[in-house]
C-alpha positions as CSV (number, residue, x, y, z in Angstrom):
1,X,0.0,0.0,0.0
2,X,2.9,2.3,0.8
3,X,4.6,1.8,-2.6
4,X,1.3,2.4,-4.5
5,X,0.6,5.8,-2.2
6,X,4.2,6.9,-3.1
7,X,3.9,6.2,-6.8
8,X,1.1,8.6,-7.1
9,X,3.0,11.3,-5.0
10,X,1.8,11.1,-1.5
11,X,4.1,11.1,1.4
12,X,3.2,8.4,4.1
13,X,3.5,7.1,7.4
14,X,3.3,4.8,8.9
15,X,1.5,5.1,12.7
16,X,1.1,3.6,15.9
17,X,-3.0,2.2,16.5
18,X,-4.5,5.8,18.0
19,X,-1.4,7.6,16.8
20,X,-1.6,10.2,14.3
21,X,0.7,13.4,13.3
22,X,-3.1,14.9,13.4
23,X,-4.5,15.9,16.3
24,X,-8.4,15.3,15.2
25,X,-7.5,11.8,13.8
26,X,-5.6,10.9,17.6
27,X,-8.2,8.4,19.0
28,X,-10.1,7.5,16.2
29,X,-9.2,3.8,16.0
30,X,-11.9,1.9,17.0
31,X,-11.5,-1.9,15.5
32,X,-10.6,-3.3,19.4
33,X,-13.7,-2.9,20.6
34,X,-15.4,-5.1,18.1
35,X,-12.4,-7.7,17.8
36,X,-10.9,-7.5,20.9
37,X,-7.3,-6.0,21.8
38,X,-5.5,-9.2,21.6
39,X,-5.7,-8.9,18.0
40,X,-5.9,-5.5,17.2
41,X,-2.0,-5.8,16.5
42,X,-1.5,-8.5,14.3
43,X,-4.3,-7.6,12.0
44,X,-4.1,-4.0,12.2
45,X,-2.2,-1.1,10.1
46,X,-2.4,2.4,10.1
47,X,-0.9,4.3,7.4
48,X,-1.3,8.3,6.6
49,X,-1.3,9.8,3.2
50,X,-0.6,13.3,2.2
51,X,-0.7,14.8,-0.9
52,X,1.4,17.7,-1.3
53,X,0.1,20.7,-2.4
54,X,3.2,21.4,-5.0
55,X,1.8,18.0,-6.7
């Protein structure tokens, strides 16, 4: 997914479940509480895509 997003100039990263360089995204994650939090980090990834405005 990463590769694709940077292909089609986005800038990415890659984040922590309920981490975000955005403070209104922080907290948002809510996929534990319907499957559980022992597997909230196997199954789980979080990525953040930008698009510059220079693009």
């Amino acid at each position: 997914m990463a590769a694709i997003l940077e292909s089609l100039g986005y800038e990415i990263s890659i984040c922590s479940l309920g981490e975000s360089s955005h403070p209104h995204l922080q907290g948002v994650e809510k996929h534990a509480t319907q499957q559980g939090h022992a597997f909230k980090d196997l199954e789980t990834s979080c990525v953040e895509a930008m698009k510059p405005f220079n693009s």
